[in-house]
C-alpha positions in Angstrom: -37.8 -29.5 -25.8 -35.5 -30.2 -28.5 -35.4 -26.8 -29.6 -34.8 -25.7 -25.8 -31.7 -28.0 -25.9 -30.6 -27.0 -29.1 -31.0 -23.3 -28.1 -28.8 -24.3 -24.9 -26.2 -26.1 -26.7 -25.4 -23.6 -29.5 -25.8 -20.3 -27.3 -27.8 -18.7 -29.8 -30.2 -17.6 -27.5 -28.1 -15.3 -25.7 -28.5 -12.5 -28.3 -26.4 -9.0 -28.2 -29.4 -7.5 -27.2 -30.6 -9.6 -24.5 -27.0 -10.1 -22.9 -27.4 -6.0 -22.8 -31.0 -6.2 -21.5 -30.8 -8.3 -18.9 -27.2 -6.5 -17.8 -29.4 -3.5 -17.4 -31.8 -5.1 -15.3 -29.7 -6.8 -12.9 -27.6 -3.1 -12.7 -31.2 -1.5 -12.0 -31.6 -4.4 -9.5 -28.5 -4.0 -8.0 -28.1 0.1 -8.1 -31.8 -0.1 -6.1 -30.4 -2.4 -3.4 -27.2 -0.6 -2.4 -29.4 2.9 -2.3 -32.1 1.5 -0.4 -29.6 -0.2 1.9 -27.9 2.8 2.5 -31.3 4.5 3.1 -32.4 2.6 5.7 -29.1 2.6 7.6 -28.9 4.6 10.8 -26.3 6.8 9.8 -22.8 5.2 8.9 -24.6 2.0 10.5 -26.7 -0.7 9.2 -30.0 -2.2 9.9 -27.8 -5.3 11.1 -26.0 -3.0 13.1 -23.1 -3.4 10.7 -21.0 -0.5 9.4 -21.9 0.4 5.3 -19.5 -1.2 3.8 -18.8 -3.7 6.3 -15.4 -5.3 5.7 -13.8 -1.8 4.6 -14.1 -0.2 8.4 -11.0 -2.6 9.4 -9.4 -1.0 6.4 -10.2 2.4 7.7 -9.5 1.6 11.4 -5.9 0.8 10.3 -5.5 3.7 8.4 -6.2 6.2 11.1 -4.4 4.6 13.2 -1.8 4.7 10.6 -2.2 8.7 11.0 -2.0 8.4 14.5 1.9 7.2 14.3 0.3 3.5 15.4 0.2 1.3 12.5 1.3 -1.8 14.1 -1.8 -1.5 16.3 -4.0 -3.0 13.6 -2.2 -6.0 14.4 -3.4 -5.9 17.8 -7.0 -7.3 17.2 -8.6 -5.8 20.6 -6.3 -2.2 19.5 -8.2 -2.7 16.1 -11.4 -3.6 17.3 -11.4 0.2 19.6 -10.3 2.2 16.9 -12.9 0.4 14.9 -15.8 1.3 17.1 -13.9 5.1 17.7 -14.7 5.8 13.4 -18.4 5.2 14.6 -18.7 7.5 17.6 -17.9 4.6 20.0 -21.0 2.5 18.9 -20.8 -1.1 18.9 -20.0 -2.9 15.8 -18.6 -6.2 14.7 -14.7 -6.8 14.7 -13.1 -6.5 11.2 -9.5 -7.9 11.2 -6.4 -6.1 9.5 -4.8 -9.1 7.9 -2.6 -7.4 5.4 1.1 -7.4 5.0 2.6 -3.5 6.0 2.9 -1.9 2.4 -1.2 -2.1 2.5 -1.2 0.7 4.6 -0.1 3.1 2.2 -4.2 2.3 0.8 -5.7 2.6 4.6 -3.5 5.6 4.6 -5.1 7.4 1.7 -9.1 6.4 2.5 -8.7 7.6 6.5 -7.7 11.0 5.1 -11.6 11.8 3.9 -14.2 11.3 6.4 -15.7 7.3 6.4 -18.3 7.8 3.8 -16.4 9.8 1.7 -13.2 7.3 1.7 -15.2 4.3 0.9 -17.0 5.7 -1.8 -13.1 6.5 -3.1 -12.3 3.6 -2.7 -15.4 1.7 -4.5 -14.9 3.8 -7.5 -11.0 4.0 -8.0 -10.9 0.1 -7.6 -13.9 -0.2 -9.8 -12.6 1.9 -12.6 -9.4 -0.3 -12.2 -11.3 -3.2 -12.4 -13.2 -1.9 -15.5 -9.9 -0.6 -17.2 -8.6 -4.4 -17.5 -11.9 -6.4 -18.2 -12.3 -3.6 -21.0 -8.6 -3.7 -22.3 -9.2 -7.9 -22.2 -12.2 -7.7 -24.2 -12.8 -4.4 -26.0 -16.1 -4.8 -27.3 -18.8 -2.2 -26.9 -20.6 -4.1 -24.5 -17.9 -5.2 -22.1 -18.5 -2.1 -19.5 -21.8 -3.0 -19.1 -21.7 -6.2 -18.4 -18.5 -6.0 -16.7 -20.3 -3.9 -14.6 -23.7 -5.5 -14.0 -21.5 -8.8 -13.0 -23.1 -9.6 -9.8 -19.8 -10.1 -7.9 -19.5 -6.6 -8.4 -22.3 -5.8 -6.2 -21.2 -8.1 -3.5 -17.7 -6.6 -3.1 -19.3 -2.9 -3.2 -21.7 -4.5 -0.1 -18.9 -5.6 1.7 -16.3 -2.5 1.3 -13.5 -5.2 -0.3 -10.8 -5.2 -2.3 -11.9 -7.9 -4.9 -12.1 -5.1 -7.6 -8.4 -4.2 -7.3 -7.1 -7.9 -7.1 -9.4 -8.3 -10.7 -7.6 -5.4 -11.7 -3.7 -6.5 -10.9 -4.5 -10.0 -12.1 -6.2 -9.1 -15.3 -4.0 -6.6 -16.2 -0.6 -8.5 -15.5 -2.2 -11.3 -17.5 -3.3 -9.0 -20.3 0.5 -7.3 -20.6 2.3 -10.4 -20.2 3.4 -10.7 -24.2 3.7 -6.8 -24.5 5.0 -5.5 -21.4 6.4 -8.4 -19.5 8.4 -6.2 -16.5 4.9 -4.0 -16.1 2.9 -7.3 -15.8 5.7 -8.0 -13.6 5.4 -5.4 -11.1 1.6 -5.9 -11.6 1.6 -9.7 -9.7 4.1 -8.2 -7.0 1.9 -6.2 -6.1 -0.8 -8.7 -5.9 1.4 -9.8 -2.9 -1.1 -7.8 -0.6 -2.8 -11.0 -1.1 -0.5 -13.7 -1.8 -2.9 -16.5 -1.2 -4.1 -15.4 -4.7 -0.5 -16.0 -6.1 0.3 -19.7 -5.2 -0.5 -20.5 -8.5 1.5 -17.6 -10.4 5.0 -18.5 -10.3 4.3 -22.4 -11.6 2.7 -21.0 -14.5 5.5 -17.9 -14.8 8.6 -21.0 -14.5 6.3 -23.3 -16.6 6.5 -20.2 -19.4 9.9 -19.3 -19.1 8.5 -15.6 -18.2 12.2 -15.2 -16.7 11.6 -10.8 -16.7 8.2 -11.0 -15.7 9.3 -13.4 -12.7 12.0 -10.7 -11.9 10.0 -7.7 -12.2 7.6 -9.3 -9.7 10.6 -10.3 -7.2 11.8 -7.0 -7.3 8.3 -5.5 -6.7 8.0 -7.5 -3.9 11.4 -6.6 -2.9 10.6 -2.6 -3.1 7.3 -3.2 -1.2 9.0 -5.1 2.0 12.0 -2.6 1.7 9.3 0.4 1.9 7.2 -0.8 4.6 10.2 -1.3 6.2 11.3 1.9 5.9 8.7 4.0 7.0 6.9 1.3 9.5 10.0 0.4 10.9 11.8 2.7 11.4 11.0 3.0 15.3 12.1 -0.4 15.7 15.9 0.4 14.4 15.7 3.7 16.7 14.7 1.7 19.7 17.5 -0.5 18.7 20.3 2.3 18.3 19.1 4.1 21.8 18.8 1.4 23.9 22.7 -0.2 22.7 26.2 1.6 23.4 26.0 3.3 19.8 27.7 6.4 20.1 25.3 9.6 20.8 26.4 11.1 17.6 24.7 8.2 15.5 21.8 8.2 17.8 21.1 12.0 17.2 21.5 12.0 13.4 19.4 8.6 13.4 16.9 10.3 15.2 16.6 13.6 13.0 16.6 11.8 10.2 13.8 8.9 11.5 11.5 12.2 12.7 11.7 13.0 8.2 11.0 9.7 7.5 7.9 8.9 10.2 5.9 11.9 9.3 3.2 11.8 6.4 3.7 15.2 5.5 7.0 16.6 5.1 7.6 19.6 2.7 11.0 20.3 1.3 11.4 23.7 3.6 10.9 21.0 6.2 14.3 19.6 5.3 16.4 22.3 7.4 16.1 19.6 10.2 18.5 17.5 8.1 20.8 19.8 8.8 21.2 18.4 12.3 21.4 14.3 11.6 24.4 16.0 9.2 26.0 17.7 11.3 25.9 15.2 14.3 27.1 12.2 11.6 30.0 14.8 10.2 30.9 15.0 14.2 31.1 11.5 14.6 33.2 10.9 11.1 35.2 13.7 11.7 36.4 12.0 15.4 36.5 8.5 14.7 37.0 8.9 10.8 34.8 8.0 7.3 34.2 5.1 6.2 33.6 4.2 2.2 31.0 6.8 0.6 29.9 8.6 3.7 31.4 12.0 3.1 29.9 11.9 -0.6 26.4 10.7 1.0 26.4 13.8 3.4 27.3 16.1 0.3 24.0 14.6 -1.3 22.0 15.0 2.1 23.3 18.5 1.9 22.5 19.6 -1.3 19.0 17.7 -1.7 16.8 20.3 -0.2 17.9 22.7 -3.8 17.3 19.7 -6.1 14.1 17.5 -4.7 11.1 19.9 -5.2 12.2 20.8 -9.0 13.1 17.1 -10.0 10.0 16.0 -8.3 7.6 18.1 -10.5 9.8 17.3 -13.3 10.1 13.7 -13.2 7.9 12.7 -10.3 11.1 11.2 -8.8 10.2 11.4 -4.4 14.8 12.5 -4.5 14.6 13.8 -1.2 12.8 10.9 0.2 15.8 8.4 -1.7 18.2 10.4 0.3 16.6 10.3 3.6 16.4 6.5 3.2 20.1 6.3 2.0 21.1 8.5 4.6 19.1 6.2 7.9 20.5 3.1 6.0 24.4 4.2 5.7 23.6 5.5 9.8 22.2 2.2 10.4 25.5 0.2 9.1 27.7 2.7 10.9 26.3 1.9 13.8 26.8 -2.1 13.6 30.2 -1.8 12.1 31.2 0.7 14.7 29.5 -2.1 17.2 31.6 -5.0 15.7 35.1 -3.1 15.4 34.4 -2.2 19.1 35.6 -5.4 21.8 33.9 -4.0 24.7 30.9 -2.3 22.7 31.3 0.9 23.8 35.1 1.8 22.7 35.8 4.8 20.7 32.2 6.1 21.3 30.9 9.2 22.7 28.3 8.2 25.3 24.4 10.0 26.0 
């Protein structure tokens, strides 16, 4: 017994070789169970009558719905729950809630553009090898992989389809960059704000460390992500807004050819001709009820962008023509209200639909 205890207390037992041994086994183990769980599923269905991958399908759900121009109906849990069951051919299976902030989409997004099996399985190994990327840049010793990967968490958050691996991977990696690239761990723990009950903790121990740029790299992660969601997720909401008030028709037409860009997943740069109309309808209005700071050098930009945003895109990897766009809705957008709040009546000075 004393040995035993001595054995316990000093490690000693856990040799190099059995740490890899026994790492092996329980990634034979676990490798076994996820085939022969998958093997005995009925189809894209469990034996428990649960999708493969379980916790994923809500993930899925919301990204073709996301497809569908219907993202805010993941937030809808009964509008979730049918697009759920529609992945699986109508069958019956649990409800998965979306409970994630807007710019998780952009993930659902990606997955619901392959077939279910085929976007999980993207989605287990791109989060994995993130996952793997930081444990093994944290400990670079030739037998971190493996045990990094044998770790049986692993295997529970490949059973359930979830996004643990990624969340190891922003955490661990901001943490590991913190001395060497403070603004890159920065923009690391925003984006851990897709599940900020993980970051309560963060910015005491940021303040505590004076980590002043890390703290503002995250902010202004955070910043981009709520500005982005905004921008493509909300931008029916400002259109409702703009058609349903006295705005003049001029600002609703070039808000509205520029929103039809902006909503759209796939928009190519021959696509931009189109913003030759939310020009030409803001240049009407301007030219009738005058510019206001930087508009006429905005529409020169909107005007030229369709020579420049393919070519600086494969050069730099710079998304120009989608800056623009945004620029363009956004100077619309504050037309719209000043033109609103210079008017006493709300409709003065405007040209009516």
């Amino acid at each position: 017994m004393t040995h035993i205890w001595q054995g316990l207390r000093s490690g000693q037992w856990l040799t190099a070789a059995r740490a890899r041994g026994y790492s092996l086994i329980l990634l034979g183990i676990g490798a076994l169970a996820v085939a022969g769980w998958i093997a005995l599923s009925d189809g894209l269905i469990d034996r428990n009558g649960k999708p493969i991958g379980t916790d994923f399908s809500n993930v899925y759900a919301a990204g073709k719905l996301t497809w569908q121009g219907r993202p805010a109906e993941a937030y809808e849990p009964a509008l979730q729950h049918a697009e759920e069951k529609a992945v699986f051919g109508g069958r019956e299976v649990p409800f998965y809630g979306w409970h994630y902030p807007p710019f998780f989409f952009a993930v659902a997004f990606i997955v619901a553009a392959f077939p279910y099996a085929w976007g999980l399985a993207l989605w287990v190994a791109a989060s994995l090898a993130a996952y793997l990327v930081a444990i093994r840049a944290i400990l670079p010793r030739p037998e971190t992989l493996l045990t990094a990967t044998a770790f049986p968490a692993v295997f529970v958050n490949i059973g359930h389809g979830q996004n643990g691996f990624l969340t190891a991977a922003l955490l661990g990696g901001a943490l590991q960059l913190l001395d060497i690239r403070p603004w890159l761990a920065g923009v690391l723990i925003g984006c851990l704000a897709y599940k900020p009950q993980f970051g309560v903790l963060i910015p005491i121990a940021l303040l505590a460390g004076g980590r002043w740029s890390t703290i503002a790299a995250a902010m202004a992660t955070v910043a981009a992500l709520v500005a982005l969601s905004f921008a493509t997720l909300g931008v029916g909401v400002c259109l409702a807004w703009l058609w349903h008030g006295g705005t003049a028709f001029e600002l609703k037409a070039a808000a509205l050819a520029t929103a039809s860009l902006l909503a759209t997943p796939y928009v190519l740069d021959y696509d931009l001709v189109v913003l030759a109309v939310a020009i030409a309808f803001f240049a009407r209005h301007g030219l009738r009820h005058g510019f206001r700071a930087f508009e006429i050098s905005l529409l020169a930009a909107a005007w030229i962008v369709p020579l420049l945003s393919r070519g600086i895109a494969q050069a730099t990897g710079i998304p120009l023509g989608l800056a623009v766009l945004l620029t363009l809705y956004a100077l619309i957008l504050r037309r719209a209200v000043l033109d609103r709040a210079h008017s006493p009546a709300g409709t003065h000075g405007f040209a009516q639909a």
